[in-house]
ZAZA-413047 format. One record per residue (C-alpha): residue number from 0; y, z, x. Coordinates in Angstrom, 2 decimals. Each point is the difference from the previous one (the first is absolute). Example, Ala and Ser with C-alpha at 12.3 -4.5 7.8 and 13.67 -1.06 7.14 Angstrom:
0, -4.50, 7.80, 12.30
1, 3.44, -0.66, 1.37
//
This chain:
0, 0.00, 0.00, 0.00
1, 3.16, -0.61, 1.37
2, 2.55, 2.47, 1.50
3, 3.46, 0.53, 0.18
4, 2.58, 2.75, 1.24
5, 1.13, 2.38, -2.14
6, 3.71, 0.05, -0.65
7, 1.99, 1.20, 3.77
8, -3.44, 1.86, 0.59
9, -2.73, -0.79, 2.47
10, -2.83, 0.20, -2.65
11, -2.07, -3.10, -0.67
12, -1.06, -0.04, -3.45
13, -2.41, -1.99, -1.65
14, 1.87, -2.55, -2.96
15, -1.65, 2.46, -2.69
16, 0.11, 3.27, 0.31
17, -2.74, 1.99, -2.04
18, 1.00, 2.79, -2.40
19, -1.88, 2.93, -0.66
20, 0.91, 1.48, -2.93
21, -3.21, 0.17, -1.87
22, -1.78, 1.23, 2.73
23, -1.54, 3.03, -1.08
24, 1.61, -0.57, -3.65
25, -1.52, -3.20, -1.28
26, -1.99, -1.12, 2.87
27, -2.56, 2.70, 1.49
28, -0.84, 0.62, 3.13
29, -2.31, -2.61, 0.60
30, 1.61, -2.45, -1.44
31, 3.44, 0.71, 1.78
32, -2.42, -0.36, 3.18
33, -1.14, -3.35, -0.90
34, 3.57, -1.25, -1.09
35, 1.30, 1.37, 3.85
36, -2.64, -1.81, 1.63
37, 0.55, -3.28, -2.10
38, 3.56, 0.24, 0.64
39, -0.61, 0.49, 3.81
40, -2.79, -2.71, 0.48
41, 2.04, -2.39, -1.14
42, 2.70, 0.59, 2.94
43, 2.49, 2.50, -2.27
44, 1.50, 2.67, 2.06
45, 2.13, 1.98, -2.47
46, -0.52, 2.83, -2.08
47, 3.01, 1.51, -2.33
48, -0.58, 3.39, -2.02
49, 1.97, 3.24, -1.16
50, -0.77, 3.91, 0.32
51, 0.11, -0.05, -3.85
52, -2.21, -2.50, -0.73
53, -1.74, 0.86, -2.62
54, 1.48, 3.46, -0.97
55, 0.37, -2.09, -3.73
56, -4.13, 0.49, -0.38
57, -1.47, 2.67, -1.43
58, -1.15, 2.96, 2.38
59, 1.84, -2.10, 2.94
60, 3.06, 1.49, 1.98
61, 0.68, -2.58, 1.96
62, -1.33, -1.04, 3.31
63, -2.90, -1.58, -0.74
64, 0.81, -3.44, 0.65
65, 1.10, 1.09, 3.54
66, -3.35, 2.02, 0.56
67, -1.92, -2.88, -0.65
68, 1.39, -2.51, 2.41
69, 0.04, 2.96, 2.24
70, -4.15, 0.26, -0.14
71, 0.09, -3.96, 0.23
72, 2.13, -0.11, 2.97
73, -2.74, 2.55, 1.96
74, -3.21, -1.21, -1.64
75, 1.01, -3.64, 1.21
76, 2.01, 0.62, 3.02
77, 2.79, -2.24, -0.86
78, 2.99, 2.32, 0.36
79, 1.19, -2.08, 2.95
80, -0.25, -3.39, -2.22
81, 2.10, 1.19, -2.88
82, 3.55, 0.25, -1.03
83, -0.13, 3.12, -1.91
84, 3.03, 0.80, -2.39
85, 1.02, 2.86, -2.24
86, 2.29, 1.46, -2.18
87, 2.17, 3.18, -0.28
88, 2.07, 1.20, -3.12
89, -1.97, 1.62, -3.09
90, -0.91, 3.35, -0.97
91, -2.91, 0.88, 2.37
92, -0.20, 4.42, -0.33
93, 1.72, 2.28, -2.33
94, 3.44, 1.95, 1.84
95, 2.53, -1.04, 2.04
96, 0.13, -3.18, 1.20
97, -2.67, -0.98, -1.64
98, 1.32, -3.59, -0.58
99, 2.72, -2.12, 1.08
100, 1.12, -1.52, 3.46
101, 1.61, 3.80, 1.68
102, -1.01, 0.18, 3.07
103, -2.16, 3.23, -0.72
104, -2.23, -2.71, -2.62
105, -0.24, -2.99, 2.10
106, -1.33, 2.18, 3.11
107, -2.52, 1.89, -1.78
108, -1.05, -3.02, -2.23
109, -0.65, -2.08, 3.31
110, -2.38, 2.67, 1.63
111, -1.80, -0.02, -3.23
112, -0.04, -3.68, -0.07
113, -1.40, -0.61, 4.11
114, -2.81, 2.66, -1.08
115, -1.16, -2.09, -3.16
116, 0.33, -3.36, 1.87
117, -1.83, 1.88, 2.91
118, 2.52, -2.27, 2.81
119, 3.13, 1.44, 2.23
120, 2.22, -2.22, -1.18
121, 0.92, -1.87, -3.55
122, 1.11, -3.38, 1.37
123, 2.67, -0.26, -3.23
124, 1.14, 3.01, -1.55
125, 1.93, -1.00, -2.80
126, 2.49, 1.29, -2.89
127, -2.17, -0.13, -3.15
128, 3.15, 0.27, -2.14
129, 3.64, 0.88, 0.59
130, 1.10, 3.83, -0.24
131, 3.76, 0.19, -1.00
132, -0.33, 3.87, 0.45
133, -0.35, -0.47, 4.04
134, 2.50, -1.25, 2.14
135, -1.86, -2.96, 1.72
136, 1.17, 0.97, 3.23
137, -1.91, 3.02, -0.48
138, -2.84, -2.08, -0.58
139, 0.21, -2.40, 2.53
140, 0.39, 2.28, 2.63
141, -3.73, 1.79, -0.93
142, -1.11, -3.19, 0.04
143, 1.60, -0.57, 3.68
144, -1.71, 3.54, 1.48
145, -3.69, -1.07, -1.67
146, 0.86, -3.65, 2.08
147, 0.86, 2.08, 2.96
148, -3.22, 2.24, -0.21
149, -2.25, -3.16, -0.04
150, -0.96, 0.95, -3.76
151, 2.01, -3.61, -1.61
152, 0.74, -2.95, 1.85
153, 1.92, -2.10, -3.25
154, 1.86, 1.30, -2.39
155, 0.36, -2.15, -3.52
156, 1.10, 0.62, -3.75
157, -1.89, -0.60, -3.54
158, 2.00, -0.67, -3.37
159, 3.54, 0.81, 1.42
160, 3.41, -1.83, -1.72
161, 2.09, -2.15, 1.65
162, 2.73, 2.75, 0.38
163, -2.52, 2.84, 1.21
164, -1.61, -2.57, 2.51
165, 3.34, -1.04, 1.48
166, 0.66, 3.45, 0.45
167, -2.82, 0.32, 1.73
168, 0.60, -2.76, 2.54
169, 3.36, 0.92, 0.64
170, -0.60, 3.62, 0.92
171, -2.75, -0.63, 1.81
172, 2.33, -2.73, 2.44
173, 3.20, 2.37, -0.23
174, -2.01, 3.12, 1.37
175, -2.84, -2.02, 2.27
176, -3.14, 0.88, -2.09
177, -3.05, -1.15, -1.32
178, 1.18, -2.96, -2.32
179, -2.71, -1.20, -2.59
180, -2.28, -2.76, 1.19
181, -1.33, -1.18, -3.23
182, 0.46, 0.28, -3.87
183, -2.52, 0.16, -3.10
184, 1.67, -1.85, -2.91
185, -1.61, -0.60, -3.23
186, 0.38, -3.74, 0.21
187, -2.24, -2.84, -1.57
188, 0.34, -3.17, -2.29
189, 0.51, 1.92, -3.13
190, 2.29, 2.81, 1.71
191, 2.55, -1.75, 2.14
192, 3.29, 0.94, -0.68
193, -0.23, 3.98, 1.51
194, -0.76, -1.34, 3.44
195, 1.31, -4.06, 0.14
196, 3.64, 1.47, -1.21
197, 1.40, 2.40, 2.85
198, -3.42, 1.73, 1.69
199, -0.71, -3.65, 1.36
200, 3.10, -0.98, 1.41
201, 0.10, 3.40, 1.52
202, -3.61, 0.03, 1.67
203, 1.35, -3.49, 1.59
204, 3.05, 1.00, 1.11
205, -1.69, 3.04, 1.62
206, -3.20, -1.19, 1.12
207, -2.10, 1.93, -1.98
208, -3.69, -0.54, -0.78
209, -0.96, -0.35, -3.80
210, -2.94, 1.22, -1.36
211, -0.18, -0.79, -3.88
212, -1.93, 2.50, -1.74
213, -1.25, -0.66, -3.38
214, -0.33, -4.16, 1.41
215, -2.19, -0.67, -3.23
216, 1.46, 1.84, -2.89
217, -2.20, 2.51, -0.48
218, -2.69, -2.30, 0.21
219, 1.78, -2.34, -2.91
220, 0.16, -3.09, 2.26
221, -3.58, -0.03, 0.84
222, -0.73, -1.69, -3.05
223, -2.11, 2.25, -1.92
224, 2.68, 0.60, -2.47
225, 0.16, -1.94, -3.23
226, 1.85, -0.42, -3.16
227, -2.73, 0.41, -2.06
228, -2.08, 2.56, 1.94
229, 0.34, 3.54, 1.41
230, -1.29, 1.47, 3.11
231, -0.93, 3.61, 0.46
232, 1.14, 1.68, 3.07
233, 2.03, 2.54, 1.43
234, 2.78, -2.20, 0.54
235, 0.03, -2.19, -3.18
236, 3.03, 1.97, -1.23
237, 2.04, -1.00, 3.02
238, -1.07, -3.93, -0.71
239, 0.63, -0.04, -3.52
240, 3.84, 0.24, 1.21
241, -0.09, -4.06, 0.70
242, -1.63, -1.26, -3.15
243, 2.71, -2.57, -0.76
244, 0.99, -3.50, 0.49
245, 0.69, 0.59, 3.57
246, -2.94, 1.79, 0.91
247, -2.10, -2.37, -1.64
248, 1.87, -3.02, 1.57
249, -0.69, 1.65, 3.71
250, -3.96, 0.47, -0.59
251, -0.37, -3.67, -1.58
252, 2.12, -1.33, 3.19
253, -2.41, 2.35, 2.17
254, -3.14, -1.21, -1.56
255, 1.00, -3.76, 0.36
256, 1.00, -0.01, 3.71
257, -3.28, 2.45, 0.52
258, -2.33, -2.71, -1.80
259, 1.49, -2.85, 2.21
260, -0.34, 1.81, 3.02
261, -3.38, 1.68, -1.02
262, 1.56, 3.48, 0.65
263, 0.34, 3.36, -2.20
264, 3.60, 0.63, -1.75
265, 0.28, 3.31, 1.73
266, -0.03, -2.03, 3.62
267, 2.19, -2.27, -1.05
268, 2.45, 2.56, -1.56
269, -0.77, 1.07, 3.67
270, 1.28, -3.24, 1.53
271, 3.24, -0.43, -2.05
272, 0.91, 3.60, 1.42
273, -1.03, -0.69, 3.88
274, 2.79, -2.77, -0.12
275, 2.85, 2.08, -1.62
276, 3.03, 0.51, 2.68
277, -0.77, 3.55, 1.85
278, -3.35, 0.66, -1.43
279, -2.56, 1.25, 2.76
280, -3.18, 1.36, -1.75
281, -0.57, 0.43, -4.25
282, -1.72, 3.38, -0.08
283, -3.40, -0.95, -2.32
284, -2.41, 2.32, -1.63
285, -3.72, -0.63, -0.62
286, -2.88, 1.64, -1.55
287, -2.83, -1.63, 1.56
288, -0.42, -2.89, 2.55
289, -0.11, -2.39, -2.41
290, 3.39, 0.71, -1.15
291, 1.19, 0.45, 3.69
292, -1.61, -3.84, 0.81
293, 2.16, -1.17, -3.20
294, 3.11, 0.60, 2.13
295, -0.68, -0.66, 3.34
296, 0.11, -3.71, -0.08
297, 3.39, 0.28, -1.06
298, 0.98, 0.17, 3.84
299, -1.31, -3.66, 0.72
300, 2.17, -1.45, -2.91
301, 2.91, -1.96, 0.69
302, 1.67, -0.82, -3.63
303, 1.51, -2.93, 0.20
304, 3.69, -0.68, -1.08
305, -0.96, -1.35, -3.94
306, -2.36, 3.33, -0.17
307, 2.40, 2.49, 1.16
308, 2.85, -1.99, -2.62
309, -2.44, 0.95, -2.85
310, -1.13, 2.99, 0.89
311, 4.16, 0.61, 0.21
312, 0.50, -1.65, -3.30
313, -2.91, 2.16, -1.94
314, 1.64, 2.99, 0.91
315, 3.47, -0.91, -0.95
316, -1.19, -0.64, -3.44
317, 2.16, 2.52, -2.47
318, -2.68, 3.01, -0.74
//
C-alpha cells in the first residue's frame, strides 16, 4: 500500500489508516485480530484509536479498543511496523481532572494510554475534541514535556472548528511549541461542507495531514442501504440521516462507477476522497476481513476526471 508523510511530521503512513473503534465493542477479540492482520498483510501501516473507545457499551469504561491493539502489537511483534495514534479529551475517572485537555488530564491519560497500547511512545497523540475550558497553551505545553520525555513524537487534533484550530496553530508558532501535525474531520461525499468550507483551506495553508473519519457515512455509502429496505445494526440510526435525494444520488453514482470498474462502492467512495486537496489517509472501520478487503482496493484507483465530476455532481444534489 502506498505511503506518504504525515503533515510537517516524519511519520510515513499508509493511504488508509485503520480505525478501531469496534474493537472490543462490535468486533471481539478475535476478530479485531484478524482485521489487524488483514490490514497489515496487505502493506497498511496505520492504526488510529481513542482511550474512550467504547465507554458507550454496556459494562465498558473505555480502553478497550486500546488494550486490544496493545495484545496485537506483542502477540505479532509489529510495534516497530505501525503508526500507532490516539486520542485524549473525554471523561476517563470520576474527580478532578477527570476530562478535558489540563495538563493534570492529558499527563495521566497518556500513561494510561502507553500501558494499554503496551509501546513507549504514541506516534500521534491527538486532541479528540476541543476544550474551551483550557487555555490551549496550557495544553500544548503538556503535550511539549510528554514530546520531550520520549512518550509522543506528533501531536494532531480531532473535530476542532476553524477558529479553535487557528488558535491552535498560532500559539503553538508565537510560543515555539508542539503545533498539530494532522486533523480528523468528518468529511465524505454526503458531508462536505464542515471540512471543504474553512478546515480545508486551513489544513493547506498549514500543511496539515487530513484524516477523514466517518469516510463512508456510517457505512451509508457502502451500498447496503436502500429505499425500500432497512438494515439492522448498531449504526443504522446514524445512516438513516442521508435518506434523501442526495444520498440516494451519491450511492447510485457509487454503484455505477463501481460496476464499470468491477470495484465495491465503499472503495470507490474511498478513491473520490484519496484525491481531495490535503487529504492523507480516510480513517476506515471493518468488522471482518471481508469488509476490510472491500476497501483496500480503493488505494489502486485513479478516478478519472468524468468520475470524479459525477461523483461531485451527486453530492451537490439539494437533500
Amino acid at each position: 500500500m502506498e505511503r506518504m508523510k504525515l503533515g510537517s511530521s516524519d511519520l510515513d503512513v499508509s493511504r488508509l489508516c485503520l480505525g478501531t473503534m469496534q474493537f472490543g465493542w462490535t468486533a471481539d477479540e478475535d476478530a479485531s485480530f484478524a482485521v489487524l492482520d488483514t490490514f497489515g498483510e496487505a502493506g497498511g501501516n496505520f492504526l488510529d484509536t481513542a482511550d474512550v473507545y467504547s465507554q458507550w457499551a454496556p459494562g465498558h469504561r473505555g480502553g478497550e479498543s486500546e488494550s486490544v491493539i496493545g495484545r496485537w502489537l506483542a502477540s505479532r511483534g509489529h510495534r516497530d511496523d505501525m503508526v500507532v495514534a490516539t486520542k485524549v479529551r473525554g471523561r476517563m475517572w470520576d474527580g478532578p481532572d477527570g476530562e478535558g485537555l489540563s495538563r493534570a488530564h492529558i499527563t495521566r491519560a497518556a500513561e494510561d494510554s502507553l500501558r494499554r497500547l503496551r509501546v513507549e511512545t504514541i506516534d500521534l497523540y491527538q486532541c479528540h475534541w476541543f476544550d474551551e475550558n483550557t487555555p490551549i497553551e496550557e495544553t500544548l505545553r503538556a503535550f511539549e514535556e510528554l514530546i520531550q520525555s520520549g512518550k509522543v513524537r506528533f501531536v494532531g487534533a480531532s473535530n476542532y472548528p476553524p477558529a479553535y484550530l487557528r488558535e491552535a496553530l498560532d500559539t503553538a508558532a508565537s510560543h515555539g511549541l508542539p503545533g498539530f501535525v494532522s486533523l480528523q474531520p468528518h468529511y465524505n461525499l454526503v458531508h462536505r461542507d464542515e471540512f471543504e468550507d474553512e478546515l480545508q483551506p486551513l489544513c493547506l495553508e498549514h500543511g496539515l495531514g487530513v484524516l477523514p473519519y466517518s469516510p463512508l457515512a456510517g457505512g451509508f455509502l457502502t451500498g447496503k442501504y436502500t429505499p425500500a429496505g432497512n438494515v439492522e445494526s448498531v449504526r443504522s440510526k446514524k445512516a438513516q440521516g442521508y435518506f434523501n435525494p442526495r444520498g440516494w444520488a451519491v450511492v447510485e453514482a457509487l454503484q455505477a462507477i463501481g460496476s464499470a470498474r468491477q470495484a465495491t462502492p465503499a472503495a470507490i467512495a474511498l478513491a473520490w476522497q484519496l484525491q481531495q486537496p490535503g487529504v492523507t489517509a480516510p480513517i476506515i472501520g471493518a468488522n471482518s476481513p471481508q469488509q476490510l478487503t472491500d476497501q483496500l482496493p480503493a488505494t489502486r484507483i485513479s478516478l478519472s476526471a468524468d468520475e470524479l465530476a459525477q461523483l461531485d455532481h451527486a453530492s451537490r444534489t439539494p437533500a
